[in-house]
N, C-alpha and C positions, 0 to 999 in steps of 0.2 A: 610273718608279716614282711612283705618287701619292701624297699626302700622307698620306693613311690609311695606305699600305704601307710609306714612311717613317718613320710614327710607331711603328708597330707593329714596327720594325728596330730602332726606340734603345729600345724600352722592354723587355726581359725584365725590368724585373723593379723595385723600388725603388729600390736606390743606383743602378744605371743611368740611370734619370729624373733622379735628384738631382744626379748627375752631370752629365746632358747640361744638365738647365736651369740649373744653377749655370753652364757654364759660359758662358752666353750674356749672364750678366749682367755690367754692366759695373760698377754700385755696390753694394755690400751694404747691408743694415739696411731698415726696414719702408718699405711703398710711399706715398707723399705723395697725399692726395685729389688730384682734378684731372683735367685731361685731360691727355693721354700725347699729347708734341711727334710728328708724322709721321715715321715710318721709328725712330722708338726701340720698345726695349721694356723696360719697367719690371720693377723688382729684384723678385724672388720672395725674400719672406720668409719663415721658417723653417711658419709656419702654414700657408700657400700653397704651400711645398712638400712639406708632409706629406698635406693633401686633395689633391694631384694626386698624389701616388706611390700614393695610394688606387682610382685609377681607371688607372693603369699597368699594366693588364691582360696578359700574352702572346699570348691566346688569342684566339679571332674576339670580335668587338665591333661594339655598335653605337652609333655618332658621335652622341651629342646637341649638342656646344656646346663653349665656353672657358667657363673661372671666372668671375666677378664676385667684385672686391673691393676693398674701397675705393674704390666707384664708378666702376672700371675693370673693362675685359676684358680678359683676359691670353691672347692664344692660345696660350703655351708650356702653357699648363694644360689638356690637355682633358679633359672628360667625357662616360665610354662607359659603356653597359651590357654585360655577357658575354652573349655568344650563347647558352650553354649554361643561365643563370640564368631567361632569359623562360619557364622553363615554373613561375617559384616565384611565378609573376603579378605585379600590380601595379596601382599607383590613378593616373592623371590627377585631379587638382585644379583648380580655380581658380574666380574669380566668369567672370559672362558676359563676351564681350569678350576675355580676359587671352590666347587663344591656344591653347584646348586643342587644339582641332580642327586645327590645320596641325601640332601635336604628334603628333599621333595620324600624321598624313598623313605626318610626317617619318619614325617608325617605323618604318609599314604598308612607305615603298619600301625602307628598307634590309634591312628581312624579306626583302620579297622579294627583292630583289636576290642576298640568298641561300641562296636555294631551301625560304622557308618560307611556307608559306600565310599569309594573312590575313585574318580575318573583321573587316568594319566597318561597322556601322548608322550610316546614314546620316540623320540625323533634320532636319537643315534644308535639304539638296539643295545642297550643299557638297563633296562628299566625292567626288564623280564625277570631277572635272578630275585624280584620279592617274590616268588612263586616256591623259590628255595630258602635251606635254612644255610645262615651263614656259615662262616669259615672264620675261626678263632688262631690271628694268631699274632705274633710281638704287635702290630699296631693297634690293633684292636683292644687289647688287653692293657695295652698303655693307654688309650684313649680312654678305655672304662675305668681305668683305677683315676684316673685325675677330673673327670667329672662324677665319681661316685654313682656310676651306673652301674648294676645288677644282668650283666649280658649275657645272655641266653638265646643263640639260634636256634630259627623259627622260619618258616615260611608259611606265607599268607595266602588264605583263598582267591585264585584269576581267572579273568579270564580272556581272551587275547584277541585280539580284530584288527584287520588290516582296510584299508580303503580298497574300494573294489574286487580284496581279495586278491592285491597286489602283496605278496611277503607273508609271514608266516602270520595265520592268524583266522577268525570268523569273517566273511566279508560285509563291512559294513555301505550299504546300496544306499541313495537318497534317488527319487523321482522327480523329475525336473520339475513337475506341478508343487510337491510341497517343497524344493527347495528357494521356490521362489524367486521372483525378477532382480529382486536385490541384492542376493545374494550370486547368483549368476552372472550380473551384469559384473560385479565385483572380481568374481574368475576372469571374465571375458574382457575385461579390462575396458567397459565402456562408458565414455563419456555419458557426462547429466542427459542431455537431450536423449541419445540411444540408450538409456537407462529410460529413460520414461517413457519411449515407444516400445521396448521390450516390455515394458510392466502393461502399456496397451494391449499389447497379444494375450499375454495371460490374463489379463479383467476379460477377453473375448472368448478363451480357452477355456474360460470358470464360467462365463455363462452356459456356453453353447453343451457346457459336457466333454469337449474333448480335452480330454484327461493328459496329459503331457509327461508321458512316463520316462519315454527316453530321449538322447537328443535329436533322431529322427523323426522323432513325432512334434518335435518344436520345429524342427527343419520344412515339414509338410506343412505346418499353421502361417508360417512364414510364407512360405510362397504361396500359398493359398490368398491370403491379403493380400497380395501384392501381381496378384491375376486379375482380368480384366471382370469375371464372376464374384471375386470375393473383395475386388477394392472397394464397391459401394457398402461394404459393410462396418467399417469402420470410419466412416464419412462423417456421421454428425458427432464421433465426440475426438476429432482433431486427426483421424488416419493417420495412415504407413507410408513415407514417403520411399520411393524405390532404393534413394542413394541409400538412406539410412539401416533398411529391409537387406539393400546388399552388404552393409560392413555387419549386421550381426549374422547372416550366413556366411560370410570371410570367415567372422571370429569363432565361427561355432567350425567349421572348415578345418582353419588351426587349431583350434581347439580337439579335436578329436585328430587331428596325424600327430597329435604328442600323445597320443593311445588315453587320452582321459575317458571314452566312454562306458567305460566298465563300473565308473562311480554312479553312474546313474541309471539306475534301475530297479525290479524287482526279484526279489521280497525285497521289499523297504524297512530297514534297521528300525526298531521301533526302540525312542531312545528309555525307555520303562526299563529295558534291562539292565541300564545303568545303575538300577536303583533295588536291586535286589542284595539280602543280607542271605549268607551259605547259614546251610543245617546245624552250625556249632555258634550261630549267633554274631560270628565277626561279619564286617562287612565284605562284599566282594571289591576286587580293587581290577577295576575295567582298564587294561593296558592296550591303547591305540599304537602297532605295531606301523612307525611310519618309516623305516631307513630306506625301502625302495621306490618311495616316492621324497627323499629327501631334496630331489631336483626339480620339484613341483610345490614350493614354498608358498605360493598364493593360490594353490587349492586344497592342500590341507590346513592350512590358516582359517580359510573360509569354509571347511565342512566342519570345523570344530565351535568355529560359532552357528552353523545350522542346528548341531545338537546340544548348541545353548538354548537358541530360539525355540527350539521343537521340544525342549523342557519346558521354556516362559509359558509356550502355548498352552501345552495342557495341565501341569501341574497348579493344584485348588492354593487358594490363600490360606495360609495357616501360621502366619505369624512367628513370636519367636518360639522357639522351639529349645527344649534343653541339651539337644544335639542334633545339627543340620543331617536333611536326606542324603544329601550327597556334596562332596566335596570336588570341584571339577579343578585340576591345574589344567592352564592354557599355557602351552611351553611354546618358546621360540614368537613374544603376544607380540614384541613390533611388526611383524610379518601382519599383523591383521589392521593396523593401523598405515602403513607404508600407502600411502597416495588415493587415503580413501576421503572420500567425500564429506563435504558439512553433513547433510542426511546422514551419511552411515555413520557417522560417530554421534551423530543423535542418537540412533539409534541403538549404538551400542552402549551409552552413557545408560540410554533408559531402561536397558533389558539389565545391565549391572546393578542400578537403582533398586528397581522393584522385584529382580530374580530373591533378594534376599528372603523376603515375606513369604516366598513359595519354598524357605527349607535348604537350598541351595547355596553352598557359599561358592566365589570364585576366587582363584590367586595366580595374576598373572606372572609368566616368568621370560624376563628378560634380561639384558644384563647394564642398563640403567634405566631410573623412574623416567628420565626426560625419551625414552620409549612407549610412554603413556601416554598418552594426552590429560591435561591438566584436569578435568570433569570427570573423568575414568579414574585419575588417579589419587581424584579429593574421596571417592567410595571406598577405597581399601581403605581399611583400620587396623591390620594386620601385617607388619613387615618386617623381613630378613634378608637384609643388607651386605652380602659377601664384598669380599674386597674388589678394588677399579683400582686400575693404571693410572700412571698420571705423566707417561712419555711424552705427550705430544699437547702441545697447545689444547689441541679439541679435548684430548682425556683431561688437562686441568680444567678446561671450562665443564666438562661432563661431573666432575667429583665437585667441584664450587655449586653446582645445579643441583646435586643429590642432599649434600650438606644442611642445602638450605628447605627439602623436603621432610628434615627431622625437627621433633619436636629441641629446645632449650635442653643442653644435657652438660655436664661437669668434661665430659670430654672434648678434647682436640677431633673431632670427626676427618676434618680431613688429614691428618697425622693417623691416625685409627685406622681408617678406612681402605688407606696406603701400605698397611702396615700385619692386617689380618693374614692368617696363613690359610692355608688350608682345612676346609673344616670348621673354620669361626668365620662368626660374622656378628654385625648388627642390629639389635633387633630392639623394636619397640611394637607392643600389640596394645588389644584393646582392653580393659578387665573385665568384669562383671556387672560393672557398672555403668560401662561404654565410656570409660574417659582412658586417654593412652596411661601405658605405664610409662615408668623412666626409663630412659634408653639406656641400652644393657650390650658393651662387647662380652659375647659370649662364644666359649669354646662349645662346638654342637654332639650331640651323642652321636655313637655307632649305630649303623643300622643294625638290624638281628637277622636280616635276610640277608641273604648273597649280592655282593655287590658289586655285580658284573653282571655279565647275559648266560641267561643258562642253553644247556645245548640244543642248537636248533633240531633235531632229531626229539629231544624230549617236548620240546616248544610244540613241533606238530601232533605230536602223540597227545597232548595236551586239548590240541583245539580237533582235533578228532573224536576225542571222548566224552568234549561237552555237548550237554543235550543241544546249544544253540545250534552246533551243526548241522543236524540236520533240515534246520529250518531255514538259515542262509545258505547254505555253501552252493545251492545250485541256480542259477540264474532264473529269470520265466521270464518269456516275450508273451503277452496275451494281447488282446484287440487295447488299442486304445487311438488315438487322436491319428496316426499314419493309417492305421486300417480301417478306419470309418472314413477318411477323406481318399483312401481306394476305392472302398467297398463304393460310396457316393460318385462317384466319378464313372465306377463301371455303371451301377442304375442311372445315369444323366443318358451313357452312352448305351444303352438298352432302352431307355425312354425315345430315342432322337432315331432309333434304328424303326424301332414299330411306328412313330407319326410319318416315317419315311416310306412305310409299308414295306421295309425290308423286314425279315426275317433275323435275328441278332446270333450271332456264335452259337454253338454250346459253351457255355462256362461262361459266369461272372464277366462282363467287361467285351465283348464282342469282339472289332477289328482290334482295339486296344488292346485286350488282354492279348492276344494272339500276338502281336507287335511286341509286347513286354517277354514274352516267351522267345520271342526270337533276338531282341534286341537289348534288354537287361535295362528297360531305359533310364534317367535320372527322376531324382522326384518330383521335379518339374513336370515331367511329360505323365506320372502317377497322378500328380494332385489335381492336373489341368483339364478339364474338358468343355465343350460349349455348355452343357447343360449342368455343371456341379453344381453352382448357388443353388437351383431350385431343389436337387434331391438330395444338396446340405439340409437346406432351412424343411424340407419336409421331415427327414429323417431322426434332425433334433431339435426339431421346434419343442419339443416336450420338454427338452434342458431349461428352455429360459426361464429367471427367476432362480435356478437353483446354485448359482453363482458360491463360490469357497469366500468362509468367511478366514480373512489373511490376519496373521498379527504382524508386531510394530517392522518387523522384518521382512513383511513379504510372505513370510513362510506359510503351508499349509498341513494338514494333517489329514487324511481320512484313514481311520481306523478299523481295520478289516480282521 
């Protein structure tokens, strides 16, 4: 039996805890600062054994640590989170340094271990070694002997994806049709009104059928509206105005000379495979390889909430569950928050809200709550609080603001909090019963995996060998929204050539094509012709009516 299954034998329940630990002790009354002589264990006083019959769980759990108290660690005390609670989500805390990230790494193996997925963005190239089994030595060893862990290196089933297939990894593509105007406009940093004329082209792009795969096919929709053929089309429900037409072609402009075009395209990441459990039953733990787009903070911010939304979207209602589908960490979450709009933090409140029902926990990680937004941050139930500075004016107001995010607890928190080392931190979750436990400084366990980055030479070998590759790894440009408003453009100017009783080119497109062959021209002079509207509206008259039904984000899915 190991110690977890030990623990988990004397604990049904409160007085059973109270009982086992009382009787191990050998002196009553409150515990003495200090260090604890070798081979003793210090008295658990009545406070210290109230927070631990708090985390006295019956049911599956998962092992963070022993207590801190009175600048001791007591491992008769441990603290677990309930299996069944991670879909009520949760926040990672701390300044830099304090340990989030091997937090996170501690979590991700004992998910998996059983049998729940794991998604984790991987934003300094860190995060790869749970792939390995660790490396035992004086730290480690000292770490497991004073919270009474059982440690034993292990590496966990991965699998590893990059944004567009930038850095080592499967490349993960989104289509600019499902990732929607809201989330777009969000990269492209555009104002409410140019957000709501962006979300116009795509309700016009979902009716007509032109499918908006890449950003050239948004670039053609755009100037299409905004030609003297295609302005009456957007007429009766409020049009495109030119200035506004010209700052999202600016932004999409800059936007692609900072090379982002390669995130958007096809195959399209279908986010299912997040949710897949390996042949020996653990869960898979999906590592989003982000270090070479570390310089693109507000677009991997925003693809990480698209493969929230495109979860919200399709996954069925199922209530609670006795251990969630997937567990997603959001690393680096102020970055998704920084200058975003009432809407989108609506928005975001309510896929937090209701993603639980569907199986889904989330746990944001940043390095304080007041990173959160307040509605965002009343849905976590689940928190690990590492240490905050307190140098500077703003760090005391930032630790006074966290302080006052915990429930009533026996401790000094902002003395605590100042005070944590490395590896410990804060923690109050939710029980079994959805009411917080008591707040608990705890020393945190060792990971069992490597805790560091494994070598990129094995990393690629890696994502070479998995089946996903060969279903991402190669691009595909097919017809979509730019090639029908050519393909239209050339039949306008083959329709205009024969009422002319001229005779039309050979090939597609006549004088024009022939022009494009010699002159490479811009998409302007592709999308433009005297005749497009008509042998647009002939071409996909058959689309209307069949318009993408969007969820609360904008986002859409067609599944192929």
């Amino acid at each position: 039996m190991t110690d977890s299954e030990a623990r988990r034998a004397g604990t049904a329940g409160p007085e059973a805890s109270e009982a086992s630990e009382a009787s191990e002790v050998a002196t009553p009354g409150p515990v003495a600062p200090g260090p604890v002589a070798s081979g003793a264990t210090p008295a658990l006083t009545p406070q210290v054994l109230e927070i631990a019959s708090g985390y006295a769980f019956p049911g599956p759990a998962l092992d963070l640590g022993a207590l801190l108290w009175d600048g001791r660690c007591l491992p008769d005390a441990q603290i677990r989170i309930p299996l069944g609670m991670l879909n009520r989500h949760g926040l990672v805390a701390g300044a830099t340094g304090t340990g989030k990230t091997k937090t996170l790494q501690l979590v991700a193996e004992q998910l998996s271990a059983q049998g729940v997925p794991v998604f984790l963005a991987d934003v300094k190239g860190d995060v790869s070694g749970i792939s390995a089994p660790g490396q035992e030595n004086d730290k480690v060893r000292a770490r497991a002997s004073e919270v009474r862990q059982e440690w034993t290196p292990a590496g966990f089933p991965c699998e590893f994806y990059a944004l567009g297939g930038m850095g080592h990894g499967i490349p993960v593509r989104a289509t600019v049709t499902s990732f929607g105007p809201v989330l777009l406009s969000k990269v492209l940093r555009l104002n409410q009104t140019q957000e709501q004329s962006l979300g116009l082209i795509f309700h016009y792009a979902d009716q007509k059928g032109l499918e908006l795969v890449d950003l050239k096919d948004l670039r053609a929709v755009v100037t299409f509206l905004t030609s003297d053929e295609g302005r009456s089309e957007l007429k009766g429900i409020g049009g495109l105005s030119t200035a506004t037409a010209g700052v999202i072609l600016r932004s999409l402009t800059a936007f692609e000379a900072q090379g982002m075009s390669p995130f958007f395209g096809e195959p399209e990441f279908d986010t299912n495979e997040l949710l897949k459990v390996a042949a020996d039953g653990r869960g898979t733990v999906s590592v989003l390889e982000l270090p070479a787009v570390q310089d693109k903070p507000q677009l991997f911010s925003t693809f990480l909430m698209w493969l929230l939304a495109d979860l919200f979207h399709d996954l069925p209602e199922v209530g609670d569950l006795d251990k969630p589908k997937l567990v997603f960490f959001f690393d680096e979450a102020h970055l998704l928050f920084d200058d975003a709009s009432r809407a989108f933090l609506d928005s975001i409140t309510q896929t937090v809200r209701l993603i639980r029902s569907k199986g889904v926990g989330i746990f944001f990680v940043t390095q304080t709550p007041k990173d959160v937004p307040a509605d965002v941050l009343a849905q976590l139930g689940n928190r690990v609080q590492h240490a905050l500075r307190a140098f500077t004016p703003d760090d005391q107001k930032a630790l006074k603001a966290t302080v006052k995010t915990f429930p009533d607890s026996p401790y000094d928190l902002e003395e605590v909090l100042t005070a944590l080392g490395t590896g410990e931190a804060v923690v109050t979750v939710l029980s079994e019963k959805g009411a917080p436990t008591p707040v608990a400084a705890t020393r945190l366990r060792a990971p069992e995996s490597l805790m560091g980055p494994v070598d990129p030479a094995v990393l690629d070998r890696a994502v070479e060998q998995s089946p996903l590759h060969a279903r991402y790894a190669l691009a595909v440009d097919r017809e979509s929204a730019y090639e029908k408003l050519r393909a239209a453009d050339a039949d306008a100017d083959a329709d205009a050539a024969r009422e002319a009783g001229a005779k039309p080119e050979k090939g597609a497109g006549g004088g024009r094509a022939r022009k494009a062959e010699e002159e490479d021209p811009s998409v302007v002079q592709q999308v433009m012709g005297s005749g497009v509207f008509k042998s647009l509206a002939r071409s996909l008259g058959t689309q209307i009516g069949r318009e993408i039904t969007r969820s609360v984000f904008g986002t859409a899915r067609r599944r192929r």
